[in-house]
Each structure stands twice: as C-alpha cells, then as structure tokens.
N, C-alpha and C positions, 0 to 999 in steps of 0.2 A: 903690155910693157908700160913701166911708168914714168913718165919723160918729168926732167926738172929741167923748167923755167932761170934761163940766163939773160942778164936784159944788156944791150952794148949802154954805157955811159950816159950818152946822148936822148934816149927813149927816156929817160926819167923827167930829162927838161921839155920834151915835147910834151910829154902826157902832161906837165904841169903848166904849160905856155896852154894849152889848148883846156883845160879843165880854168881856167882862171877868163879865159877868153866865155866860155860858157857860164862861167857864174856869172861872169858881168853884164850876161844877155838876160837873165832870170837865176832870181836863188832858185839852187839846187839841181840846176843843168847839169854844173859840172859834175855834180855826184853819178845823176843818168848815165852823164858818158863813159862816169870812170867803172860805173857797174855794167854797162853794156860790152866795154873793152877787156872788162873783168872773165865776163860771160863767155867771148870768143877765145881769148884765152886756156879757159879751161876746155870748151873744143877743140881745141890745137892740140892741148896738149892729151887729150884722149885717142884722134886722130888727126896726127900731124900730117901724114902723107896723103888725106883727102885734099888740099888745098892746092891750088894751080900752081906748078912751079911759071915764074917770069924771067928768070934770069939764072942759067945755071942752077943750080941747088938752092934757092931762094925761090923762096912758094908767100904767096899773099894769100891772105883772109880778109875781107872786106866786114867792117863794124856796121851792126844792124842802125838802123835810127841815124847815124851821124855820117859823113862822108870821108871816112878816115879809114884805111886799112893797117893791119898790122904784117910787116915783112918779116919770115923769119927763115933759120934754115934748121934741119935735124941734121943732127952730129951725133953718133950714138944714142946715147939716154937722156941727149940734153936738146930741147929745145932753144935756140938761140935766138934771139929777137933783136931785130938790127936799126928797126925801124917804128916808130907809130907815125904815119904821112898822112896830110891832107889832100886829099884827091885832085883839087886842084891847084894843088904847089906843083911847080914846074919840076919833072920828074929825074932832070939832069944834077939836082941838088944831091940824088941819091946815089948817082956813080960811085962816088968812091964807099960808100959803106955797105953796099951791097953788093 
C-alpha cells in the first residue's frame, strides 16, 4: 500500500529550529539531519505498522545519528506526523498533540 505523508503545523518549525540549531554546530549538519529524518521517513511510510506504538495509535521511530524521533499515526493511506521531538525535551510537552 502506498501511504501519503501529512505533517501537523507544528513539525515544520521543529525540523527548522533543530536543522538551524545543527548548522550553527557545523556547516552542513543540518542538511545530515534533515536527510537522515528524510530517510526514516521514507521507512515509515513503506512500513508504518513496524514501529512501536507509545500511546494509543501513536507509534515512534527513532532518527539514526541524532537523538530525535519522529511520532506519527496511520489513518488509512495517510501517514500522519504529529511530532519531530528531541529525546530529551521533557515528554509532557507532547500531551496534547499526541
């Protein structure tokens, strides 16, 4: 089956706060991370139901290289993505979006 990618609002400023946070550690971090994020991604969405669910219908995949997972859920055809979190942000931020 072939799932399409829906990102909530919010994931667009995260991938950008944190891709901006990595360029200013070294050029072209951020790009690393944003193709690594890239990469899982597209594992997701080939096999979304491999991934642990944590919370009801909300399954996590952990980003290779960086300490960031991606939360999402499957809803039919679509993969939904609610989250890109840093591992150690305090995890009660994510109540209400997931």
């Amino acid at each position: 089956m072939n799932y399409v990618l829906v990102f909530r609002p919010e994931v667009g400023a995260e991938l950008k706060e944190a891709y901006n946070w990595y360029e200013s550690q070294k050029v072209g971090l951020g790009d690393e991370f944003l193709e690594c994020v890239d990469n899982l991604l597209d594992r997701i969405c080939l096999m979304p139901e491999s991934y642990v669910v944590v919370y009801r219908d909300v399954r996590r995949a952990v980003v290779k290289r960086f300490p960031y997972a991606v939360y999402y859920r499957v809803v039919s055809s679509r993969v939904i993505v609610t989250a890109v979190f840093h591992g150690r942000r305090n995890p009660e931020t994510l109540q209400g979006r997931i």
